[in-house]
C-alpha positions in Angstrom: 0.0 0.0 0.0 1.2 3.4 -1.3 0.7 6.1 1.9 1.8 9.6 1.8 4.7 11.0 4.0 4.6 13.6 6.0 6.3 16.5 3.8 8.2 20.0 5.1 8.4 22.4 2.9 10.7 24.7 4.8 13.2 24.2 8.0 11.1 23.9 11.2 11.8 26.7 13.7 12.0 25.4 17.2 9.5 26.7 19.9 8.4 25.8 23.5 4.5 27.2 23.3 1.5 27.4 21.0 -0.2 30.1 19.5 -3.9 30.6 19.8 -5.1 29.2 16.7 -2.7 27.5 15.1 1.5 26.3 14.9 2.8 25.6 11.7 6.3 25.2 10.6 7.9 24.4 13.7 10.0 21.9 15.9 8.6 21.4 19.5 11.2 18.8 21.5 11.0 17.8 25.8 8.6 20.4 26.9 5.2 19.5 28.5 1.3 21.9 27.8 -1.2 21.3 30.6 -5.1 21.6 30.4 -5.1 23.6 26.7 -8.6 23.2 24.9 -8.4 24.5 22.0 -10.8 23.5 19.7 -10.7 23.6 15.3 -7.0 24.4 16.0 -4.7 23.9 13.0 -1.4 21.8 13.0 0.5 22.2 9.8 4.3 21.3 9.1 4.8 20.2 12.8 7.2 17.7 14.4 6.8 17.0 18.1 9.5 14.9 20.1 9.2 14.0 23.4 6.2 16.4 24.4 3.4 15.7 26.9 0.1 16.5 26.8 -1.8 16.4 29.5 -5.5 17.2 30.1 -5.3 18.8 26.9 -8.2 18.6 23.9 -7.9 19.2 20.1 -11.2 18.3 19.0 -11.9 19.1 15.5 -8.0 19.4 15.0 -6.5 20.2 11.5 -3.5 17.8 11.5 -1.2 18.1 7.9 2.1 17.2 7.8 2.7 16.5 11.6 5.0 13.9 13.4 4.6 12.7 17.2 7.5 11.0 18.4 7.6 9.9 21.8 5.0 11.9 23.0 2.5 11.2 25.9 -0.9 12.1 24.4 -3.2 9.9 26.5 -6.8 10.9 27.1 -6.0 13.6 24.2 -9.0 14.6 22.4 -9.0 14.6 18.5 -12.4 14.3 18.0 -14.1 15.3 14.6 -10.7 15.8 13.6 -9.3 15.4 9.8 -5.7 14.3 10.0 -3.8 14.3 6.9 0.4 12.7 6.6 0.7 12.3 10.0 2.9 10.0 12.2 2.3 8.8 15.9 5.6 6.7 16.5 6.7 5.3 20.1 3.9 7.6 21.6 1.3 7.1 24.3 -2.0 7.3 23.3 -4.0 5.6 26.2 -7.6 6.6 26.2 -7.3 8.8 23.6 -10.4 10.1 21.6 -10.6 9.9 17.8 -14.1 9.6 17.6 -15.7 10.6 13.9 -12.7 12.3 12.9 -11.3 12.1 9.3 -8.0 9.6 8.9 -6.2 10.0 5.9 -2.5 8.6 4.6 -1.4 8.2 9.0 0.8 5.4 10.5 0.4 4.4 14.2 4.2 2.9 15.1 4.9 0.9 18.1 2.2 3.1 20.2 0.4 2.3 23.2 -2.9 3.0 22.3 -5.3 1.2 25.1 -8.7 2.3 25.6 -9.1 4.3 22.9 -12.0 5.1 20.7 -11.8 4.9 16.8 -15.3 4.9 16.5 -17.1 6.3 13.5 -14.3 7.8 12.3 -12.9 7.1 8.6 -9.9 5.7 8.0 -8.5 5.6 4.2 -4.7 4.8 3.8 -3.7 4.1 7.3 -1.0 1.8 9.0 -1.0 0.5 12.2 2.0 -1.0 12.8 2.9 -3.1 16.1 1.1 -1.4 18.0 -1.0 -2.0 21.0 -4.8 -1.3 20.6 -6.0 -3.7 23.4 -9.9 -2.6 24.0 -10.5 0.0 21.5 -13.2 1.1 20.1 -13.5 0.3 16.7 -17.4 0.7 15.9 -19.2 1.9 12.8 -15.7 2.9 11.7 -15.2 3.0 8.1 -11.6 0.7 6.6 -10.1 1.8 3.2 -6.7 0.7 2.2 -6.1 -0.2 5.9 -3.3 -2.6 7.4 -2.5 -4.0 10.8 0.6 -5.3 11.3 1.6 -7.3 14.2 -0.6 -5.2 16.7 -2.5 -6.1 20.1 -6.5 -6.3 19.0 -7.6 -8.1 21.9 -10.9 -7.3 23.5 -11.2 -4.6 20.5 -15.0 -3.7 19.7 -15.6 -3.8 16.2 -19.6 -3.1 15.5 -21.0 -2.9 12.6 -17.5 -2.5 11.0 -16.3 -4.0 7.5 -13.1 -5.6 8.2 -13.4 -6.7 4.0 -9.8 -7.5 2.5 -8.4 -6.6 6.3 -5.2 -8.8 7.0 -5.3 -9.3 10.7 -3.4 -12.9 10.8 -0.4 -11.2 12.4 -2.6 -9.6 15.2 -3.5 -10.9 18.4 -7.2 -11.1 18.2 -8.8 -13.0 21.5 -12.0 -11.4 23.0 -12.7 -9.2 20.3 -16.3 -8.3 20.4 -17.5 -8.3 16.6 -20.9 -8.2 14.7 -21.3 -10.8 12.1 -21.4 -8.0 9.0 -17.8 -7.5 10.6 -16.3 -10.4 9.8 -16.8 -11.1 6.1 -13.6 -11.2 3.5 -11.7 -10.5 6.4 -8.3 -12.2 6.8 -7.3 -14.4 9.3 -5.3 -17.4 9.9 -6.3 -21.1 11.0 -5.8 -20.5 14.3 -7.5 -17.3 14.6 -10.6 -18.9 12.8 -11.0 -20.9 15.6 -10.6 -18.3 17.9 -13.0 -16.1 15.6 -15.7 -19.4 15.3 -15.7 -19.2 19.2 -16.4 -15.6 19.3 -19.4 -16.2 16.9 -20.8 -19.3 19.4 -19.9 -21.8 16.6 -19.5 -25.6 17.8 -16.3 -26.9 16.1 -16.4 -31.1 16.2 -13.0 -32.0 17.6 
């Protein structure tokens, strides 16, 4: 699958704090923001290293061209966001909110990413890459050109969602809580059938 880097068009200038409305062009590294809320804020050309967020909301966030590396986001709030060529790598993303928000050409890499909520958002051309996702939300979210690779999906909640042409055989699956539309085309291997036939209440003759 073909995704989209995250592209700079100019050297990032480093700073410690965020504007009111929006931070673009710039290089945040080891600083920490408390408690901001600051809602339809814009994130363009952006490469955060070892930041924390904490209490701190972005919902309906307009995310180009950003990078998070090694960042503590958990419990953030991207809500109704639409984020375009961005990167979550080694962060924390516990409990973190992505409800109906807009996915596009993004790669989750070896992220902690427990508890959070996917659901109804729409993801087209997006990567999640050994990472763990152990009971996330995952309902009435839309999958185009999606992969997981080698990532923790156990006790994930994926209702009413087309997993269609989805290669999950490298995933740890068990107690995933699914609707039937879920599972068809989806890709799996023998052992994870079982697993899947359990889930379903099937009766496999030994």
């Amino acid at each position: 699958m073909k995704i989209k880097q995250p592209k700079f068009t100019q050297e990032l200038k480093k700073i410690n704090i965020l504007s009111d409305n929006e931070t673009e062009f710039s290089m945040i590294d080891t600083t920490e923001f408390e408690n901001l809320k600051l809602k339809h804020y814009k994130l363009n050309e952006c490469h955060f290293k070892n930041v924390s967020f904490i209490n701190c909301s972005f919902a309906n966030v307009d995310c180009m061209d950003v990078i998070f590396e090694n960042c503590d986001l958990s419990n953030i709030d991207f809500s109704e966001g639409f984020l375009i060529r961005t990167i979550f790598k080694n962060c924390r993303l516990i409990g973190s909110d992505f409800t109906n928000a807009r996915i596009q050409h993004t790669q989750f890499i070896n992220d902690k990413a427990n508890y959070a909520n996917l659901s109804l958002s729409k993801c087209s051309n997006v990567i999640f890459d050994n990472s763990d996702f152990m009971e996330t939300s995952f309902n009435e979210t839309t999958f185009k050109d999606v992969t997981f690779d080698n990532c923790v999906l156990s006790k994930c909640e994926f209702l009413h969602t087309s997993l269609k042409d989805i290669d999950i055989s490298s995933c740890e699956i068990g107690g995933m809580l699914l609707s039937s539309d879920s599972l068809k085309g989806v890709i799996v291997s023998p052992l994870q059938a079982v697993e899947l036939s359990k889930i379903l209440g099937l009766k496999i003759r030994e």
